[in-house]
C-alpha positions as CSV (number, residue, x, y, z in Angstrom):
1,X,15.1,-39.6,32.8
2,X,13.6,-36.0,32.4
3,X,15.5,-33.2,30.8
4,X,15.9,-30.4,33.0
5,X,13.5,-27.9,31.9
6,X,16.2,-25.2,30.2
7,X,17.2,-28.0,27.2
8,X,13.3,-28.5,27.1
9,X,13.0,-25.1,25.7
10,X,11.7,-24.4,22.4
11,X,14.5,-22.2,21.5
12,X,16.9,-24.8,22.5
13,X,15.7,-27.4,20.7
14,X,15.4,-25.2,17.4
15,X,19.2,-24.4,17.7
16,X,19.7,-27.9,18.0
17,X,18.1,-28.5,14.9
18,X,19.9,-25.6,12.9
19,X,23.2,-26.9,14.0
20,X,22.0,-30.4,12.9
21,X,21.4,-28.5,9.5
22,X,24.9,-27.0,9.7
23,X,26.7,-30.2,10.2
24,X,24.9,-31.7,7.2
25,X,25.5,-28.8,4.9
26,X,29.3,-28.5,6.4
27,X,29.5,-32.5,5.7
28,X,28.3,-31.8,2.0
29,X,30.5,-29.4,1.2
30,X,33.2,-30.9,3.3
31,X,32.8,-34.0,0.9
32,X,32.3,-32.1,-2.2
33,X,35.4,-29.9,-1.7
34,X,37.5,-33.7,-1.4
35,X,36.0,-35.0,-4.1
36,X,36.5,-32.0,-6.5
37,X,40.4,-31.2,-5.2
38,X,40.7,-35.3,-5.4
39,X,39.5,-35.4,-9.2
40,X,41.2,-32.2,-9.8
41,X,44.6,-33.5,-8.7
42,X,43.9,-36.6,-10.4
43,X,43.2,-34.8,-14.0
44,X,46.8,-33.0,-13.5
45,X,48.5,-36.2,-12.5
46,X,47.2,-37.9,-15.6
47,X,48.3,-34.7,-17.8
48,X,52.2,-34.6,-16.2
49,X,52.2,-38.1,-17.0
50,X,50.4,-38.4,-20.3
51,X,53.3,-35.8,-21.2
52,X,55.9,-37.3,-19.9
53,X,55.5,-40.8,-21.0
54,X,55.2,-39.1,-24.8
55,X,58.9,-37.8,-24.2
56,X,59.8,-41.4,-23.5
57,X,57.9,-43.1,-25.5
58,X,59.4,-40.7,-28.4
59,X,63.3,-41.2,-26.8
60,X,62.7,-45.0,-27.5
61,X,61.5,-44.6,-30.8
62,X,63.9,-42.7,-32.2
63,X,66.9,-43.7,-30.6
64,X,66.3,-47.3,-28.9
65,X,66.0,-49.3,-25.1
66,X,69.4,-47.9,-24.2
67,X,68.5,-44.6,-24.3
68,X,65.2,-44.8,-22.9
69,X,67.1,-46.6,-20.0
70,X,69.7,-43.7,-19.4
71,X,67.0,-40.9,-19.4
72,X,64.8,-43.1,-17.2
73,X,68.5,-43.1,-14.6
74,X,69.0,-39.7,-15.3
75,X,65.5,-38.8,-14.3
76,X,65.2,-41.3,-11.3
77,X,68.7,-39.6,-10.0
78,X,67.0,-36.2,-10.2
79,X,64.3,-37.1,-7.8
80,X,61.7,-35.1,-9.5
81,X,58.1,-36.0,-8.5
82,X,57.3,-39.0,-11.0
83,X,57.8,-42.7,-10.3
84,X,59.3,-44.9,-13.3
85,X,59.7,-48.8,-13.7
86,X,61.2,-50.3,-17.0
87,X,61.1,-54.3,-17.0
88,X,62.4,-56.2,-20.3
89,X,60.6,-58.7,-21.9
90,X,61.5,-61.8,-19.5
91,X,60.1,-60.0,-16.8
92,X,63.7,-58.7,-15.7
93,X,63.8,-54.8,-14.1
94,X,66.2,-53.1,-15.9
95,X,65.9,-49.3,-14.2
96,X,62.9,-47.7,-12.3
97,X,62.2,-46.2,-8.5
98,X,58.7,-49.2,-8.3
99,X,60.2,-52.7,-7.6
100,X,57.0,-54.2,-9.4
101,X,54.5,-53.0,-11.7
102,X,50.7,-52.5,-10.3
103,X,49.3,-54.9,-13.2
104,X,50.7,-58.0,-13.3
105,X,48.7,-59.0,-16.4
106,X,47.5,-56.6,-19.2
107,X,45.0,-57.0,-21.2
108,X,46.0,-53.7,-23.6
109,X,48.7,-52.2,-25.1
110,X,48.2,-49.3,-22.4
111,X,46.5,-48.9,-19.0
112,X,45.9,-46.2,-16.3
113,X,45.8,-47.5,-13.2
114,X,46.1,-45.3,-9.3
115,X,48.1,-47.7,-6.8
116,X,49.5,-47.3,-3.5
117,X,53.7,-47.3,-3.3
118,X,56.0,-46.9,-0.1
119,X,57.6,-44.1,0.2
120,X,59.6,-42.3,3.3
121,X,58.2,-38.5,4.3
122,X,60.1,-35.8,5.4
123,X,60.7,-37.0,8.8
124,X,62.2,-40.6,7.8
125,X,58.8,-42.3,8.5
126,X,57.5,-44.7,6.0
127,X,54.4,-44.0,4.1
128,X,51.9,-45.7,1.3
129,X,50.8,-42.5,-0.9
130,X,48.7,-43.6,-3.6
131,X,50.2,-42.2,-7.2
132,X,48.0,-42.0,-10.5
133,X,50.3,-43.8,-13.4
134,X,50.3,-45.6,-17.1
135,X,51.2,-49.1,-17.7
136,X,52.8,-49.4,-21.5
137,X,53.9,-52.3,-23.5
138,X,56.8,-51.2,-25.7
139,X,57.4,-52.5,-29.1
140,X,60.1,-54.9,-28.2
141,X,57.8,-56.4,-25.6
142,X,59.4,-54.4,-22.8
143,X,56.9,-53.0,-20.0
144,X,57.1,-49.1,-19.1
145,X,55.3,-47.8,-16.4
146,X,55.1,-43.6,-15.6
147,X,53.1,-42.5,-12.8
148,X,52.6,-39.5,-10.3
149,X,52.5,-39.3,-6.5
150,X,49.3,-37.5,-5.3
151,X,51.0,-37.2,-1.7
152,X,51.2,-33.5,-1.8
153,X,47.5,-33.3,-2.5
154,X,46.5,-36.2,0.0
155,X,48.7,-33.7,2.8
156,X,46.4,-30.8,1.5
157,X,43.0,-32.8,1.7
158,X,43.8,-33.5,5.5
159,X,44.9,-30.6,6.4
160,X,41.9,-28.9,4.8
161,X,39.9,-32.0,6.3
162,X,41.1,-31.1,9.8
163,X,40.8,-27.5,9.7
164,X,37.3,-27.6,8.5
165,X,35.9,-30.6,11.0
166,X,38.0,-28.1,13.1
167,X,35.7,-25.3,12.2
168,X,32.6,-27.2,12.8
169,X,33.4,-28.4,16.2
170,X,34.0,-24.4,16.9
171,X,30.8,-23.8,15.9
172,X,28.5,-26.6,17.3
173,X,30.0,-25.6,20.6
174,X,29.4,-22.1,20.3
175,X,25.7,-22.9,18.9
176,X,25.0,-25.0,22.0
177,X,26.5,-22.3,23.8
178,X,24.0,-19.8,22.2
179,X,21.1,-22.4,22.9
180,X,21.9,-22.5,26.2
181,X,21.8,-18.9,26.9
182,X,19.2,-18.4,24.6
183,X,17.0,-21.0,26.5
184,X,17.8,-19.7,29.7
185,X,16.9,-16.1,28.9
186,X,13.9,-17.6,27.6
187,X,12.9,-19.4,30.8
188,X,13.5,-16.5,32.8
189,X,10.7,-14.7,31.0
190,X,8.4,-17.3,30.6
191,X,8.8,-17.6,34.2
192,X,8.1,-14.2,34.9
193,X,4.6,-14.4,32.4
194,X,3.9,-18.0,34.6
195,X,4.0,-15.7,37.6
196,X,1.4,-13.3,36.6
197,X,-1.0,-15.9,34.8
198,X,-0.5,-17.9,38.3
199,X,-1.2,-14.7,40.0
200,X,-4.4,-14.2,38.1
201,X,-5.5,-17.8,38.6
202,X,-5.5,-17.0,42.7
203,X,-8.0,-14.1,42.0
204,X,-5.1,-10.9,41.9
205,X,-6.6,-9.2,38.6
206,X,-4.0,-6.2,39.1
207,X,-1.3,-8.5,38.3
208,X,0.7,-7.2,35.1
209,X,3.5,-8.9,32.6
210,X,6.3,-6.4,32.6
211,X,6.9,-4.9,29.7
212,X,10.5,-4.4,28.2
213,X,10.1,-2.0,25.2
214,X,12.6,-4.1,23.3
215,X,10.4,-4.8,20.2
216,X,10.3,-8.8,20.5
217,X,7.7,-11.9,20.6
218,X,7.9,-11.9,24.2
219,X,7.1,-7.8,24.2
220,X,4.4,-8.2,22.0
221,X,2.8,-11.4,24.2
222,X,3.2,-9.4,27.3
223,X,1.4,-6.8,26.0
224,X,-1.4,-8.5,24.7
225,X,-1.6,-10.1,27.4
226,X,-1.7,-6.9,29.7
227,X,-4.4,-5.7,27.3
228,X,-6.6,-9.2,28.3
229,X,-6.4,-8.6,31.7
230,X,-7.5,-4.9,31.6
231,X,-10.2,-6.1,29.5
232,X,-11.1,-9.0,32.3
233,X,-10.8,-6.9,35.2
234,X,-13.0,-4.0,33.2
235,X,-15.9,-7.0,32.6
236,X,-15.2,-7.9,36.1
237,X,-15.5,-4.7,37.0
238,X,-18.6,-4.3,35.0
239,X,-20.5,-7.6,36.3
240,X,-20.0,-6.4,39.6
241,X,-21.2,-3.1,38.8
242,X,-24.3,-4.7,37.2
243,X,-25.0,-6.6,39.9
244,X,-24.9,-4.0,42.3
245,X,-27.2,-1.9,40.0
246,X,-29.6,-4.5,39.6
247,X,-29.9,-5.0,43.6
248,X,-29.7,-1.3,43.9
249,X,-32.3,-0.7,40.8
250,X,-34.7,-3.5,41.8
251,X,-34.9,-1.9,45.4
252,X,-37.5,0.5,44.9
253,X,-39.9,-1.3,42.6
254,X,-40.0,-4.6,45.3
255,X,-41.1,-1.5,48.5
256,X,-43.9,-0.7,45.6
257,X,-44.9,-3.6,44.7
258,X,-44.9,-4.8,48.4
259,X,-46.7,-2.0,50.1
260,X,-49.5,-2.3,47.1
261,X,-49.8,-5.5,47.8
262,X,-50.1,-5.1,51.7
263,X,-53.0,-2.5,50.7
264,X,-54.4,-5.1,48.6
265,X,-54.6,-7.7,51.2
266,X,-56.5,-4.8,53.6
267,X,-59.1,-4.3,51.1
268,X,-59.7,-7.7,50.5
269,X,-59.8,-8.5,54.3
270,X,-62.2,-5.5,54.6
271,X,-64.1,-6.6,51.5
272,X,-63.3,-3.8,49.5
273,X,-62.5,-6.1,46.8
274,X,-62.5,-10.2,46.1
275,X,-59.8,-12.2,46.2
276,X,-59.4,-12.7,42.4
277,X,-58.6,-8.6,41.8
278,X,-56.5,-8.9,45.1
279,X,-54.6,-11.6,43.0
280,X,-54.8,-10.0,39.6
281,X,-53.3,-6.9,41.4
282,X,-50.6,-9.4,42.0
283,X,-49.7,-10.6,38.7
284,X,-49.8,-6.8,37.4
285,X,-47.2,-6.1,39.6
286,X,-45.5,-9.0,38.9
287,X,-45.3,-8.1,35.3
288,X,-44.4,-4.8,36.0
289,X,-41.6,-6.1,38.1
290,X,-40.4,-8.7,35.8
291,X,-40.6,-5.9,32.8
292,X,-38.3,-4.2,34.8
293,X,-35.7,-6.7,36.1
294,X,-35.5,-7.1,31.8
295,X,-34.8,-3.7,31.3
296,X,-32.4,-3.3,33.8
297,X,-30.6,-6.7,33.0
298,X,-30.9,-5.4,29.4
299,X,-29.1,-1.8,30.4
300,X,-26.6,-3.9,32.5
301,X,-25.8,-6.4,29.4
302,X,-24.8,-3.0,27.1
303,X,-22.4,-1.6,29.8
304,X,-21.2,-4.7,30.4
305,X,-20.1,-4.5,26.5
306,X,-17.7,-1.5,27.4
307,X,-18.5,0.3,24.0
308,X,-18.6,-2.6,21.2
309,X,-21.8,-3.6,19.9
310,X,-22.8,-7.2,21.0
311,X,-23.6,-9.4,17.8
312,X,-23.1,-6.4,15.1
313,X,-24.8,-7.1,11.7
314,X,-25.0,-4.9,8.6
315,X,-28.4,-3.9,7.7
316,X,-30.4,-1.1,6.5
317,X,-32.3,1.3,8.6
318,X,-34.5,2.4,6.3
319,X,-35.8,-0.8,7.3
320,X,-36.0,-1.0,10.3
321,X,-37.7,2.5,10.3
322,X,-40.5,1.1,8.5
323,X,-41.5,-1.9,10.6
324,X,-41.8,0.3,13.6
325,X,-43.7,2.7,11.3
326,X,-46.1,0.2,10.4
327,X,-46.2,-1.7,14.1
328,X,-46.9,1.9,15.9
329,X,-49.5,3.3,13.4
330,X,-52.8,1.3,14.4
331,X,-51.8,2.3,18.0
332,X,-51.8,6.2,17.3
333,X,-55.0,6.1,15.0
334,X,-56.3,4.1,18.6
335,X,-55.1,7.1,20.5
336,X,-56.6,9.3,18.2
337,X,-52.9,10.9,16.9
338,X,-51.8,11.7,13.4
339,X,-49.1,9.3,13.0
340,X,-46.5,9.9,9.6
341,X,-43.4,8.6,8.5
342,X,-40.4,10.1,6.3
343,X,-37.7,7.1,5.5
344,X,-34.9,7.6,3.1
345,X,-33.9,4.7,1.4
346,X,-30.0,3.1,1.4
347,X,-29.0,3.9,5.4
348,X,-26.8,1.1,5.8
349,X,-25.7,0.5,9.7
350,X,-23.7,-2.1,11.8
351,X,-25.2,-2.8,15.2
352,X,-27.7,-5.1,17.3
353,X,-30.6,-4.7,15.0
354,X,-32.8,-6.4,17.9
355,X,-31.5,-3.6,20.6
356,X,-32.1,-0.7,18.0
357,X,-35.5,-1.9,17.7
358,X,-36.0,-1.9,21.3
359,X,-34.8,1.7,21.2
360,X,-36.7,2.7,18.9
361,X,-39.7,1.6,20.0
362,X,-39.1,3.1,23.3
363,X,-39.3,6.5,22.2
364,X,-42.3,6.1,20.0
365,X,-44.1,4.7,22.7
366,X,-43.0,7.2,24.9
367,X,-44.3,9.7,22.3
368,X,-47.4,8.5,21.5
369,X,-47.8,7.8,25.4
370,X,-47.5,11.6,26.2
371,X,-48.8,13.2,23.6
372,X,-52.6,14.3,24.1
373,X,-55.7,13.2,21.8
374,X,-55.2,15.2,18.5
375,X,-51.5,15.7,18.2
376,X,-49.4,14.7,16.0
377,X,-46.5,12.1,16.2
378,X,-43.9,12.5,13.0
379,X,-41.0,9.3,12.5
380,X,-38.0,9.8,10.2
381,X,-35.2,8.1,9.3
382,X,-32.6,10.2,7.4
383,X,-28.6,10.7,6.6
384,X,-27.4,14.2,7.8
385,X,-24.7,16.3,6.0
386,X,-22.2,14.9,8.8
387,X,-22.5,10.8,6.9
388,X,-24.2,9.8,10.0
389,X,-27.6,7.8,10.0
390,X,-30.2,9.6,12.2
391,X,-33.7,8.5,13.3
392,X,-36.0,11.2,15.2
393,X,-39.7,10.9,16.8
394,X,-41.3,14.3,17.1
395,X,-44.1,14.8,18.7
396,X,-46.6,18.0,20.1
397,X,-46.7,16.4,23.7
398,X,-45.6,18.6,26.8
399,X,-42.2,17.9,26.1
400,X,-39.2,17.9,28.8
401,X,-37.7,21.4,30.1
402,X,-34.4,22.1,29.2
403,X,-32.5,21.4,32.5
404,X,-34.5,17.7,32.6
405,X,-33.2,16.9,29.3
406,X,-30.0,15.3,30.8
407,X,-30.9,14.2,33.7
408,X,-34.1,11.8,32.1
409,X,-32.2,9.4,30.7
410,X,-30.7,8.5,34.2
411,X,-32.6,5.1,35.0
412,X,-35.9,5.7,37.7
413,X,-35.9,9.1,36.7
414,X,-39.9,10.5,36.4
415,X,-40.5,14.1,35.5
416,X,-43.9,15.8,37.4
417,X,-46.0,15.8,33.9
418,X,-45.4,11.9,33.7
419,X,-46.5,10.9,37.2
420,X,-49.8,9.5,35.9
421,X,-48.7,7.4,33.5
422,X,-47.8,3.8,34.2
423,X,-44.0,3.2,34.2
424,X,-40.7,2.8,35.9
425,X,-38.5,5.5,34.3
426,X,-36.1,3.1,32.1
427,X,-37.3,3.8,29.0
428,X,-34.6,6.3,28.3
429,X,-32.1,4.6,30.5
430,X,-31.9,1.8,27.8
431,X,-31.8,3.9,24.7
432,X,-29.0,6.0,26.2
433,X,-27.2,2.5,26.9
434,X,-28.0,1.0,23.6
435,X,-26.8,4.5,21.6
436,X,-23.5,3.9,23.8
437,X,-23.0,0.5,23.2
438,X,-22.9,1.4,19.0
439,X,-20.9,4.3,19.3
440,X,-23.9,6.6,18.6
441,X,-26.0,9.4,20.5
442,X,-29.0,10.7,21.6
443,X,-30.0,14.1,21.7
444,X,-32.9,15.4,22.8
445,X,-34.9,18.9,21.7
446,X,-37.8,21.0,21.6
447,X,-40.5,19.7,19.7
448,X,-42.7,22.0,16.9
449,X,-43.6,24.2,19.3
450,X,-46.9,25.4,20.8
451,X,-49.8,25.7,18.9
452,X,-53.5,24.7,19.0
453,X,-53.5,24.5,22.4
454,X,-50.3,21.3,21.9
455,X,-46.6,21.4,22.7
456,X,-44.2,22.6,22.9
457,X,-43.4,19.1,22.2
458,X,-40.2,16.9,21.9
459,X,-37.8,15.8,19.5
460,X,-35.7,12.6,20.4
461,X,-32.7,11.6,17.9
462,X,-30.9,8.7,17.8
463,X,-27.5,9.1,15.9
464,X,-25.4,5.9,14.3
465,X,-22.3,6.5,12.6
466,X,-23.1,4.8,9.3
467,X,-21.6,1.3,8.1
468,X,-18.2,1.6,6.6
């Protein structure tokens, strides 16, 4: 048979348990308090009676069996609290309020011994109290026995029994009270979180887990759960984004690539050219297209990433500066360019070392790409006053104006003085993205200025905030 679902809960089965706890503990102390007030009561009963069979143990010594026997009357008349029984030699009871004595045989002169005896309470109803007493052979032979009735502490150990069992019933029921209610408060907000993750499952990413202010657990998930689903519906967001950019983006290149292929296939059907350059012209655009899709894939991964760095790694820029120094200098000499390099040593960063590289080596290709036969191309990697890590490519190419300088990172964007060199205007684009992605910058400036017949140039900086 199944539980219903509110004694199920968590909370209710934890109260259960620290109620369980409870009623051990209570029973512990419960037993410990009887046992202690038990031995207590049964340390003074063996003191009242240790004393009391001295006095007449010391009456029979001194003045005889008679007058032990009259002060063992006088005291049984009195009705104080002790019990008495004095038997001569033969067995015979001579005086006493016991009819027989607890030990029938004794091994010792003396002997403690606690024993039931009837008795009548208050109320006329017969009882068996149990009494702590001594057992005493006399030195005539006669038998004297003294003892104590624990009633009065037997009344008090159940009525302190009853009151705390009492107690403890009081408070199980009010614990499984507390469970309850507990539980079902519980359920209720559990049930509302079910409803939004049930709401999510069926596609509504607006869905939100209300949030109470109150401080608690349940707060605290609903809120971190609220902040998972902005994050979702922001990737979501993103990957549709991404996708429409890439259809968008991919547009114009598939026209080009298209229509030059269409004029290929004219020329070649006019026997302008064979059919192996009409295919090679193929391929080229194919590869231009492909490089392309990559670049705007890679642009789409970074904003995808919403500002955090995918796969971040500690490493040192100086580094990094260096291979691109020494991977890009063969390439200018080619070119005819002076190509140099200033790195500083120790410029520890955290980011995508593989996307940095990709960034960098955008704008020194860019730079050597548009910078005439004879210039100059200068690379540095430095710290600025600021703490941040900063690389910069200068070079004494036309440069960009100053109202382009914005608007050329946007992706596809060509200025006039670029027209004739291969490309698809993403260069840019991606650096921006990457530089976004690590929480960085890129700024771009006027170059050395002109002179010689070069420039004014263009400086392009990349700025990281450095590794903490």
């Amino acid at each position: 048979m199944k539980l219903p679902s509110l004694l199920r809960r968590t909370p209710f089965r934890l109260t259960l348990l620290f109620l369980a706890l409870f009623a051990a503990a209570a029973s512990a102390i419960l037993a410990y308090v009887y046992f202690a007030s038990a031995s207590e009561a049964r340390i003074k009963a063996e003191r009242d009676v240790r004393g009391e069979m001295q006095v007449l143990t010391g009456i029979y010594k001194e003045r005889g069996f008679d007058a032990l026997n009259r002060a063992l009357i006088d005291r049984t008349l009195q009705d104080n609290s002790f019990l008495y029984l004095l038997k001569n030699p033969d067995g015979s009871q001579v005086t006493g309020s016991l009819t027989d004595f607890p030990i029938a045989e004794m091994e010792e002169n003396q002997q403690w011994i606690t024993f039931p005896f009837t008795d009548t309470d208050a109320e006329g109803r017969v009882t068996r109290p149990q009494a702590r007493g001594v057992q005493v052979r006399l030195a005539g032979g006669e038998m004297l026995l003294v003892g104590a009735s624990l009633s009065d502490t037997e009344a008090y150990l159940a009525r302190l029994t009853q009151a705390l069992w009492t107690a403890m019933g009081i408070v199980l029921l009010l614990g499984l009270a507390g469970g309850v209610l507990v539980s079902r408060n519980l359920e209720r907000a559990m049930g509302r979180l079910n409803k939004v993750v049930t709401a999510v499952q069926e596609g509504d990413l607006k869905a939100r887990a209300v949030v109470r202010n109150s401080g608690d657990e349940l707060d605290e998930l609903g809120a971190g759960l609220n902040t998972m689903l902005d994050r979702l519906e922001a990737s979501m967001a993103s990957i549709r984004h991404a996708g429409d950019a890439i259809a968008h983006d991919l547009r114009s290149p598939l026209t080009r690539m298209r229509a030059k292929l269409e004029v290929a296939l004219m020329d070649a059907e006019a026997g302008k050219i064979d059919g192996v350059d009409a295919v090679q012209l193929a391929l080229d655009e194919a590869d231009n297209l492909l490089k392309t899709f990559n670049t705007v894939l890679a642009i789409a991964r970074l904003q995808a990433a919403a500002g955090r760095t995918p796969d971040p790694k500690v490493f040192d820029a100086a580094d990094l500066a260096a291979d691109m120094a020494e991977l890009y200098e063969p390439a200018s000499e080619d070119k005819g360019l002076e190509f140099s390099a200033e790195i500083e040593r120790g410029l520890m960063i955290e980011g995508n070392q593989p996307f940095l590289a990709q960034a960098l080596a955008n704008i020194i290709d860019n730079a050597i790409k548009y910078t005439p036969t004879g210039g100059a191309v200068m690379l540095r990697a430095r710290r600025r006053s600021s703490g941040e890590i900063e690389f910069s490519v200068t070079d004494t190419g036309p440069g960009v104006p100053e109202e382009d300088r914005e608007r050329v990172i946007e992706r596809f964007v060509r200025l006039d003085n670029s027209r004739t060199e291969a490309g698809s205007g993403l260069g840019l684009s991606l650096v921006g993205a990457v530089m976004e992605a690590h929480g960085g910058r890129i700024l771009l400036d006027e170059g050395p200025g002109e002179y010689g017949g070069f420039g004014p140039g263009l400086r392009v900086a990349l700025v990281l905030p450095a590794a903490e």
